[in-house]
N, C-alpha and C positions, 0 to 999 in steps of 0.2 A: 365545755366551752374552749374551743381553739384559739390561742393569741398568737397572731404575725408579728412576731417581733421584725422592722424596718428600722433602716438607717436613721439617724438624727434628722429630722424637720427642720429647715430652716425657720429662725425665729421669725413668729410674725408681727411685723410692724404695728404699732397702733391706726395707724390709719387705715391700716388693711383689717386689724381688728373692730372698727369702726362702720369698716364697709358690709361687715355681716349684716342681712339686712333685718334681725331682729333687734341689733344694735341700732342701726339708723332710724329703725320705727319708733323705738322709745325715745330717740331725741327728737322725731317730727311730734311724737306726742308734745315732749316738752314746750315746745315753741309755739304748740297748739293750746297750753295750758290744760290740756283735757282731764276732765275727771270721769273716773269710773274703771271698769276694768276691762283689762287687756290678757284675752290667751291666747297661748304659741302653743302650738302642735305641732308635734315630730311626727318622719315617715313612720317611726316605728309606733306612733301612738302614745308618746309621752304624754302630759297636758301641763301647762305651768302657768298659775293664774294672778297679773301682778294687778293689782289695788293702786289706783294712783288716783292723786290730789294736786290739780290745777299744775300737771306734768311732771309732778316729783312720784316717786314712790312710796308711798306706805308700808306697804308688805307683798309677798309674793308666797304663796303655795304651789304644792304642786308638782309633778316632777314624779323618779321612780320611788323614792324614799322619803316622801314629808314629814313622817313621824322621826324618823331614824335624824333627819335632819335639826328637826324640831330639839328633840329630846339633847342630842350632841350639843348644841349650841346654848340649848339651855342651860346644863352641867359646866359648860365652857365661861361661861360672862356671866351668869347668876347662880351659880351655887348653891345656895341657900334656900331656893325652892325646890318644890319636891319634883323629883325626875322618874315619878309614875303613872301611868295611864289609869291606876285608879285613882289618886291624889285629883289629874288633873278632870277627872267626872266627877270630884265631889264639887272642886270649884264652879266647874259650867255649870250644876246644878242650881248655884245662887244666880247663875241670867237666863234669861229669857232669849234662849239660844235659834227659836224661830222669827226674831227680829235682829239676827247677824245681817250689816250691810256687809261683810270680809268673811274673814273662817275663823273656827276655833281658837287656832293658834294667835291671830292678831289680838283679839278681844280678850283671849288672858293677859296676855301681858298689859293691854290697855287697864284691867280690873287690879293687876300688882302693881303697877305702877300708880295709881290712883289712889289703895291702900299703904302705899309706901313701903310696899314689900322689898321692892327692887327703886335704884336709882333709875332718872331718867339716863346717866353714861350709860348704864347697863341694857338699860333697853336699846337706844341708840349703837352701840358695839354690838349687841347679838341680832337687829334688823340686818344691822349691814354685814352682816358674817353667812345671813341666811342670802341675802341678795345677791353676793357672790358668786354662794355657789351656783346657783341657780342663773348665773348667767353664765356663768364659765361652763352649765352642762346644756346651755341653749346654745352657748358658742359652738361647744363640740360638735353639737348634734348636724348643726350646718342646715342641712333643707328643713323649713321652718314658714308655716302660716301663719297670718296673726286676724285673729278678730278681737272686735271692740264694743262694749255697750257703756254708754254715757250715761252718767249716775251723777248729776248734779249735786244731790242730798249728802254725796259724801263727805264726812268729815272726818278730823282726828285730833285727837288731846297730843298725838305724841308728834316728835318732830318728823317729818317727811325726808326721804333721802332724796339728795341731787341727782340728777340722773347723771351729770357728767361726773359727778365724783362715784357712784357706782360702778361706771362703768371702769374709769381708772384702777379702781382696786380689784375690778374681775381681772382687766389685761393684764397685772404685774402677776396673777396666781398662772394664767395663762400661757404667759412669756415663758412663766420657768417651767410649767408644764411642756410646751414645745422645744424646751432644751434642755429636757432631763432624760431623752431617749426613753419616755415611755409615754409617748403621744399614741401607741394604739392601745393605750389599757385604760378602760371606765374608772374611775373613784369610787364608783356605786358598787362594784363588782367586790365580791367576798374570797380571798385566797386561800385555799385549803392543802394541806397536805397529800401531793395523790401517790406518791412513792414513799415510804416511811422508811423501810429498812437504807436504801437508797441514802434518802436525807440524812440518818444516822449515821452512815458511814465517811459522808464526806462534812459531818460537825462535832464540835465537843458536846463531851454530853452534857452538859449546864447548857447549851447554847439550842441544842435540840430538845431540852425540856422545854424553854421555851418558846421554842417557835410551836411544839405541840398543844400547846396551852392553848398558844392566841391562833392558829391558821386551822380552824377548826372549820369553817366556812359560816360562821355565825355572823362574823362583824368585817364590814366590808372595810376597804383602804382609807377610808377617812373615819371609820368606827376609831379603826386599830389606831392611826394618829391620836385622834381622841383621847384614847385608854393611854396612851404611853408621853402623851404631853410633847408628840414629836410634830415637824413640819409631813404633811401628808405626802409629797414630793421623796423626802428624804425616807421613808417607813417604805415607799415604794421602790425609790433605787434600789433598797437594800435587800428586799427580795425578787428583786430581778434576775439575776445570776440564776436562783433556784426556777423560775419560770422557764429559764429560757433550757433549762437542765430538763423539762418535765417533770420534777420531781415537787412544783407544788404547780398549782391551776387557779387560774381564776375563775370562779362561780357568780350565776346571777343566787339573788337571793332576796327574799320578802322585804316587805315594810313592815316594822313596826305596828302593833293595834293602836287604832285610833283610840281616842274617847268614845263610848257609844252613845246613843241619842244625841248626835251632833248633827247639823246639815252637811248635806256633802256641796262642795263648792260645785254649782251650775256654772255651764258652760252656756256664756252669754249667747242668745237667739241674735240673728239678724236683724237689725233695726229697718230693711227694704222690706214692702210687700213681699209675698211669692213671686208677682212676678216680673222683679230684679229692675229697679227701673235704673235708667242709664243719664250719668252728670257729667255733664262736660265744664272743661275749664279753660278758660283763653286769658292765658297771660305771658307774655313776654318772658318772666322768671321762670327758669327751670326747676328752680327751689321752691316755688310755689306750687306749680302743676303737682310735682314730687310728693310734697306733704299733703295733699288737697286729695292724689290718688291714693296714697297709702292709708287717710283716714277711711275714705268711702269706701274702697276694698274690702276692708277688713269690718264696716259697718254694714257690706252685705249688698252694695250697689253697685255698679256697674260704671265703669268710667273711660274718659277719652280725654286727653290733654291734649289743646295747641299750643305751642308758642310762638310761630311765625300766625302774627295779626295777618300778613296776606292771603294764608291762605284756611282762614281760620272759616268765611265765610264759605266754600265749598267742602270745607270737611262738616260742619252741621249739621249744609243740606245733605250731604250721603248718611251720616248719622244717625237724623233724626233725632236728638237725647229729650228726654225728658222736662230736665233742667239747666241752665243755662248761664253758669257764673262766667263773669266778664268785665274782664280791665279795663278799668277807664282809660290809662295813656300810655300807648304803645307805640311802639315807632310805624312809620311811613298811614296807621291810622288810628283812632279812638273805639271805644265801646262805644260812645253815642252812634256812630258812624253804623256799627255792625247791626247793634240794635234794631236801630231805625229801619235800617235795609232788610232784616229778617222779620220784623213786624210787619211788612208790607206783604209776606208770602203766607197763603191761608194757613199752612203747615205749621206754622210757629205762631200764629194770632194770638195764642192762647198758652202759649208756652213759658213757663215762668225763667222771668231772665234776671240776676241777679248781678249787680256793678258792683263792684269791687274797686277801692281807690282808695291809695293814701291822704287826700285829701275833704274832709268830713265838712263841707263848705255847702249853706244852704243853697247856694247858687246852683252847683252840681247835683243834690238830690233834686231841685227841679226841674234841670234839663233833663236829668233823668228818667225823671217823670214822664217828660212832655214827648219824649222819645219813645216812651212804654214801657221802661224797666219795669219791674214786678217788682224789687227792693234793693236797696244799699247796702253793702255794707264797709266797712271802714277797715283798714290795714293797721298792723296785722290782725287778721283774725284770729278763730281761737275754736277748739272744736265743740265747745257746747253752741257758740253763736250758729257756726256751720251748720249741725247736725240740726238745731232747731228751726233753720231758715227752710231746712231742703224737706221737713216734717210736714211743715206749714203750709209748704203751696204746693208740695203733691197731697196732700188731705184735699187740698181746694178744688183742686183740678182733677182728684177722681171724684169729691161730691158734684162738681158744674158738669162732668161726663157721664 
């Protein structure tokens, strides 16, 4: 494996860290309060699977090393449990591991914390250690898809992480990662010795015994922090020099064995028929359209945002969409107004159109009505309401076709 070692990266902002848009998905989650889960995929074919409850996080898998990660963070904030892949198959042996709504990993710690094996601190410090990384190697990754399946039923004994406080504690590992001048090297990556006599000659020899110990390419950059109780930053500065010498290499290198007879975490199906039906959104708010595309996207449907109410009624008719959510008060006109006028074209007769207003006032669900809307719904919304409004009347509207 070749490393380009480049100049220092300018630091990146939080706001620019923000603007990532795996970053921005999981705060439209949040505002959406959605339950169920959420996976990102990398060009290269990573998968990283986050568990979330009413827009916080629960837990996240996933990724090149979940075991290696697991195991690390376990040894790290709980101690005291066993840090073996046979240990942890005797425990999953007492559940009932093909009724996992999460993975493995969540549901042990769910089962030791129950027992009072581990504190809830402990669990709460090694969630949020795993959540980290795992966004700080989602950040890295940069080109990044997201899909979503809605899991109502989910629940949890433990506490849920904030999405914005997760995200704060990936940016600070982040920050120092972009101004440590070693922004082109993985953490995932294993450093091994590839010059020896080399190495030896330009170290003491206590100092070359052990870097021969640990740079064996067993235990990747954040193993080695691990093992040595150091900042994973600082374990990498310090074999920089030798990288950039040839005389050591970074390697990819395996995951850790799982547990076996475990389920492997599925990659949520699209919640759209096959074939991909198309929702459009008319609101004024661009934070609306925003969160409204990035759910149905990533749920498998097809989508079209207006915000100019003007010219909201000609984009439709070239459209066509399926579904049809729509503002009630907009400048220069209303959704009663659109409505109405798109009701009157055979095209849309039958087309479910859905009003959207801050204001949840009997008055308005009957003009609603009397106009045609198909349903109400009230601001803010939330993506279980969404996803089961837009279920609801395309079921209807392909049994009435």
């Amino acid at each position: 494996m070749e490393i380009a070692v480049k100049d220092t990266p300018p630091s990146l902002p939080l706001n620019m860290f923000t603007a990532l848009k795996p970053i921005q998905f999981l705060e439209k989650l949040k505002r959406l309060q959605f339950s169920g889960q959420l996976v990102l995929t990398a060009s290269k074919g990573q998968e990283w699977s986050f568990y979330l409850y009413l827009g916080s996080i629960m837990y996240v898998t996933g990724g090149i090393h979940p075991v290696r990660r697991w195991r690390r963070n376990l040894v790290a904030y709980c101690p005291q449990l066993p840090a073996q892949s046979s240990e942890w198959r005797r425990e999953l042996s007492r559940l009932n591991t093909t009724a996992f709504n999460t993975c493995w990993e969540y549901e042990l710690l769910c089962l030791w914390e129950q027992e009072q094996k581990i504190s809830r601190e402990q669990v709460d410090r090694m969630i949020r250690a795993v959540i980290t990384e795992v966004l700080f190697d989602v950040a890295q990754a940069m080109q990044v898809t997201s899909q979503v399946k809605e899991d109502s039923s989910l629940s949890t004994s433990l506490m849920p992480i904030d999405v914005q406080e997760a995200i704060a504690e990936a940016y600070q590992l982040w920050q120092v990662w972009r101004n440590a001048m070693v922004a082109d090297y993985s953490l995932n990556s294993a450093p091994i010795i590839k010059q020896p006599e080399k190495l030896r000659e330009r170290t003491s020899a206590p100092v070359y015994q052990n870097l021969s110990r640990v740079l064996n390419g067993q235990y990747t950059l954040r193993d080695l922090a691990s093992i040595m109780k150091r900042d994973v930053m600082e374990v990498t500065r310090s074999l920089q020099f030798y990288i950039q010498l040839g005389l050591v290499e970074l390697i990819n290198v395996a995951d850790l064995a799982a547990p076996v007879n475990t389920p492997v975490a599925k990659k949520p199906t699209a919640i759209a028929t096959p074939g991909g039906f198309l929702v459009a959104c008319v609101d004024d708010s661009p934070l609306v359209c925003q969160t409204m595309e990035a759910l149905l996207v990533a749920a498998g449907y097809q989508f079209v945002g207006v915000n100019d109410a003007l010219r909201a009624f000609s984009i439709l008719l070239t459209r066509k969409p399926d579904l049809v959510f729509l503002d009630l008060v907009m400048p220069n006109t209303n959704g009663y107004e659109i409505c109405s006028k798109l009701r009157k074209l055979p095209s849309f007769q039958n087309t479910p159109i859905v009003i959207l207003t801050g204001n949840d006032g009997i008055v308005d669900r009957v003009r609603a009505k009397l106009v045609g809307a198909s349903d109400f719904l009230s601001k803010p919304v939330d993506a279980e309401t969404v996803l089961g409004v837009i279920r609801k009347h395309l079921r209807q509207e392909a049994i009435s076709n």
